[in-house]
KOLKELO-70961 format. One record per residue (C-alpha): x, z, y. Coordinates in Angstrom, 3 decimals, always signed. Layout:
<rs>
<r><u>X</u><w>Z</w><v>Y</v></r>
...
</rs>
This chain:
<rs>
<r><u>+93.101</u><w>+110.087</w><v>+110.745</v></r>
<r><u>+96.413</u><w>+108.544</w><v>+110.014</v></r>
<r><u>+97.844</u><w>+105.474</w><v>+111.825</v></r>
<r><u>+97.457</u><w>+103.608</w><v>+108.433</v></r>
<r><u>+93.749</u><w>+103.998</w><v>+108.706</v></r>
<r><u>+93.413</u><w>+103.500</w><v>+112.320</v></r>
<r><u>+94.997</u><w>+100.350</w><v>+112.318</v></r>
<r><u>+92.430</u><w>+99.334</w><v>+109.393</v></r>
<r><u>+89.231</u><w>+100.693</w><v>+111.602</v></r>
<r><u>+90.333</u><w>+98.962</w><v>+114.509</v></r>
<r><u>+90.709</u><w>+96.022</w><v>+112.776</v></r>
<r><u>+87.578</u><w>+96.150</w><v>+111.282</v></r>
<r><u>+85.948</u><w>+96.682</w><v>+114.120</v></r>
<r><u>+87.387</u><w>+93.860</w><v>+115.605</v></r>
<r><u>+86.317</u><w>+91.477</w><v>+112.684</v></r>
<r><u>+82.982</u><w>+92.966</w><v>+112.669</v></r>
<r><u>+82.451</u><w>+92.027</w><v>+116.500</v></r>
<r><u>+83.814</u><w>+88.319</w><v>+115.807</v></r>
<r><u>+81.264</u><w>+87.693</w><v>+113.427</v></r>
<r><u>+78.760</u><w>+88.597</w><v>+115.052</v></r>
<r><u>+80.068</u><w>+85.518</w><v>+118.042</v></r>
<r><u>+80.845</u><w>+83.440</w><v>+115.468</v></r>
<r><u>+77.579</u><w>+83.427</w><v>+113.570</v></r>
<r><u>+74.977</u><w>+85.123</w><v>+116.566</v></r>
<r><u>+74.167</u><w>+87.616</w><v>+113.990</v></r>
<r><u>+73.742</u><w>+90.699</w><v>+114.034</v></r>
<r><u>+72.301</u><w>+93.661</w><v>+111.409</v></r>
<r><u>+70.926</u><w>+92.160</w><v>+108.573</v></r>
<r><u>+70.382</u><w>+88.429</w><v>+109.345</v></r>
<r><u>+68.543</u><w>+88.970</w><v>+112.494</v></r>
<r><u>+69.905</u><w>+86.081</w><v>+115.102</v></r>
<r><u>+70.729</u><w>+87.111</w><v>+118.563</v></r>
<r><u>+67.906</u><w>+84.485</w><v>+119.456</v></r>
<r><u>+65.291</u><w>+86.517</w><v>+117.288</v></r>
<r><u>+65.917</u><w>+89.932</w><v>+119.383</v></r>
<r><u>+65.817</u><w>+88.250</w><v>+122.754</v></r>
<r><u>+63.339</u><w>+85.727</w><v>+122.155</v></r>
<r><u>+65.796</u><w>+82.561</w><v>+122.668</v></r>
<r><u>+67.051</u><w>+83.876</w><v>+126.280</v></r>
<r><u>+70.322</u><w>+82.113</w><v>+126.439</v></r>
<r><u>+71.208</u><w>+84.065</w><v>+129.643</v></r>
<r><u>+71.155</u><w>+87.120</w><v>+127.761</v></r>
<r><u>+72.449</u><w>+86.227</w><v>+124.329</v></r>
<r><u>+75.236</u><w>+84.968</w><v>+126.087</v></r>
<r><u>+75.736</u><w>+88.247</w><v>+127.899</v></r>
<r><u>+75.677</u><w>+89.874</w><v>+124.716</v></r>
<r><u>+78.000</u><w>+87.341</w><v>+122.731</v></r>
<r><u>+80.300</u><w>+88.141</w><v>+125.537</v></r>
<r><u>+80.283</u><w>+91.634</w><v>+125.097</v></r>
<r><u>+81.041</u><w>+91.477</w><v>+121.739</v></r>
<r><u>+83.903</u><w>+88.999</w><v>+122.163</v></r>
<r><u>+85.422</u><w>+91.173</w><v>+124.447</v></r>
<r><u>+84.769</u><w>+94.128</w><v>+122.350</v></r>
<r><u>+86.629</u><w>+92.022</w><v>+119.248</v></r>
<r><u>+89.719</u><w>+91.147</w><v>+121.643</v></r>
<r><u>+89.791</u><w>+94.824</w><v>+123.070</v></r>
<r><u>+90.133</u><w>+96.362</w><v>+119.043</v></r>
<r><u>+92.052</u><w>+93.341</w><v>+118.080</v></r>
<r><u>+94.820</u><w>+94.155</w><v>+120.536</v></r>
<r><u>+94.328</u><w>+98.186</w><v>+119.727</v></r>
<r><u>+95.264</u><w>+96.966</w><v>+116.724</v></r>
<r><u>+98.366</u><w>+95.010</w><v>+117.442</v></r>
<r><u>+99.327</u><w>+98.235</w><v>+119.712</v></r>
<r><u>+99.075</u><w>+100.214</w><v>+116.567</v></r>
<r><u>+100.838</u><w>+98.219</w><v>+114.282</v></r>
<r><u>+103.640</u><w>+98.645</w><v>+117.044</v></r>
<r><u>+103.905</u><w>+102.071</w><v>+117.151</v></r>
<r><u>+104.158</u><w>+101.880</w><v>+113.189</v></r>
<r><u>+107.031</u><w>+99.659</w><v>+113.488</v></r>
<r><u>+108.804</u><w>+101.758</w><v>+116.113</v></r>
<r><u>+108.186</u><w>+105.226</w><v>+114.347</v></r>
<r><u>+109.761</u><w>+103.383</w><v>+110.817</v></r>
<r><u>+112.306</u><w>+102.331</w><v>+113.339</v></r>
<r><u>+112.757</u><w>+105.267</w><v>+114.717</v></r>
<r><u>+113.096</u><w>+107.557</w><v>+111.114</v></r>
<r><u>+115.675</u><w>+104.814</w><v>+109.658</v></r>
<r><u>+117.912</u><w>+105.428</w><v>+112.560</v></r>
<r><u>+117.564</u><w>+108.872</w><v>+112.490</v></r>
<r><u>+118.176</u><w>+109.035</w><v>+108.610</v></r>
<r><u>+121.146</u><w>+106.596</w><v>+109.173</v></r>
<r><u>+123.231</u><w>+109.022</w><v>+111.355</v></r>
<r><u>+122.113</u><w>+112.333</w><v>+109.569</v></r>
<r><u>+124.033</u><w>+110.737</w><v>+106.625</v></r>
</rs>
């Protein structure tokens, strides 16, 4: 896997698990309320999971994208003083 397509999985990921708390659903229109029977206490649980899961990919992400940015970083410089 390259860091191209990591970066894309993770952010994919994270948008997957932030629809899922934005809209409470989950496969293929099945509510959050329709699995657990309208418990709030645990479709909040689970909403919370999944918002934490979105923030933890969304900032794998970010990390990602930063190690990108330092390894172009790092090539330019190196190409600068090989010349």
């Amino acid at each position: 896997m390259t860091l191209d397509e990591a970066i894309k999985r993770e952010n994919k990921i994270a948008k997957e698990n932030q629809k899922i708390v934005d809209t409470e659903i989950v496969f293929d229109d099945v509510s959050l309320s329709q699995l657990y029977c309208d418990d709030t206490e645990v479709i909040e649980e689970h909403l919370e999971n999944y918002k934490k899961c979105a923030e933890y990919h969304k900032k794998l992400a970010e990390w990602l994208e930063e190690l990108k940015s330092l390894r172009e970083y790092k090539e330019k410089m190196e190409m600068q003083y090989l010349d």
